[in-house]
N, C-alpha and C positions, 0 to 999 in steps of 0.2 A: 742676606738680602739677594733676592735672582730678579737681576733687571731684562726685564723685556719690552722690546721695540717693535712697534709693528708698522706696516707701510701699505701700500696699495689701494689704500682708501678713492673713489670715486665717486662720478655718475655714469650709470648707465642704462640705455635702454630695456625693456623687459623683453626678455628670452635673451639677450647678452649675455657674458661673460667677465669676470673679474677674479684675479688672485690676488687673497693677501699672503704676506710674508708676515714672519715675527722671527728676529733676532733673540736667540737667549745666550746662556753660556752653558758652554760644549758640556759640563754636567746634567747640566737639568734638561739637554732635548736625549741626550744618552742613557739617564737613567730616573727622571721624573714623567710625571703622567703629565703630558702637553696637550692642552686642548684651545677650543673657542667656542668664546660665547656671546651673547647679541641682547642687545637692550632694546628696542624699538619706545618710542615716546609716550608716555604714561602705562609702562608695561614692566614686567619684572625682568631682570635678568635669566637668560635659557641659555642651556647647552646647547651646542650647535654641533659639535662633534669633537670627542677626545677620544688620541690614542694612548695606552700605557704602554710600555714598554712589555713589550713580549706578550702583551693580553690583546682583546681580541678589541676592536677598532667601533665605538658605539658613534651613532647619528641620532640627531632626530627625525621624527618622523615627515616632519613638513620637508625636510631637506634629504632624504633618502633618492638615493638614484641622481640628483643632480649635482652633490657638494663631494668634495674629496680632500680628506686630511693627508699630508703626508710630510716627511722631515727629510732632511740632509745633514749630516752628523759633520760632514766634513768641511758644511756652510753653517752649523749652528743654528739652523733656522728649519723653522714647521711653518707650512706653508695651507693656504686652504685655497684652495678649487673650488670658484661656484658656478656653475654653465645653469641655463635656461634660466636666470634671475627673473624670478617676478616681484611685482613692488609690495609684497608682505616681506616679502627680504628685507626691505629698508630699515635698518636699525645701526646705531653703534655696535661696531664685533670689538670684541677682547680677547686678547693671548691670556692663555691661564698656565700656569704652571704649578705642579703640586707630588710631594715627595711621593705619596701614593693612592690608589682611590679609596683608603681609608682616614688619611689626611686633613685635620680641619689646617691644616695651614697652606691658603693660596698666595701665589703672587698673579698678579693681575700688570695687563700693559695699559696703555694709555688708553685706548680706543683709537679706532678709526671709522668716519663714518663710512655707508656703502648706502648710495640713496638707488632705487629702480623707478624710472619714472622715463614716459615718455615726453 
């Protein structure tokens, strides 16, 4: 089992700023494919942005140019950057963790919510 913890949850204005964090263990931000992904209220779960290890760094399209995925190996923790938030942002984010991106097997973190509202 890969437990992840995620934090940074808020409110914020739109065009704002917000980072989250997710704790994992020093395995799986070193050598599993760590991403996030966002549920918004009667909507499916979406990718938001995953990187794999040593492969090439995917976004979605709604969040390209403003979100930034990135990790700290020596903090065990994959972090997401979101500058210019607008309130279609507004959804629960989730840490995902998964051995590779052919992997049906995720771990997922609690959520956090992240509301854009003025």
């Amino acid at each position: 089992q890969v437990q992840l913890v995620e934090s940074g949850e808020g409110l914020v204005q739109p065009g704002g700023s917000l980072r989250l964090s997710c704790v994992a263990p020093r395995s799986a931000v070193s050598f599993y494919v760590m991403g996030w992904y966002r549920q918004a209220p009667g909507e499916q779960r979406e990718l938001v942005a995953r990187m794999p290890t040593g492969g090439s760094t995917t976004y979605a399209d709604s969040v390209k140019g403003r979100f930034t995925i990135s990790k700290d190996n020596d903090k065990n923790t994959v972090y997401l950057q979101m500058n210019s938030l607008k309130p279609e942002d507004t959804a629960v984010y989730y840490c995902n963790a998964r051995p590779s991106l052919f992997s049906s097997i995720n771990y997922w973190g609690q959520g956090t919510q992240v509301t854009v509202s003025s």
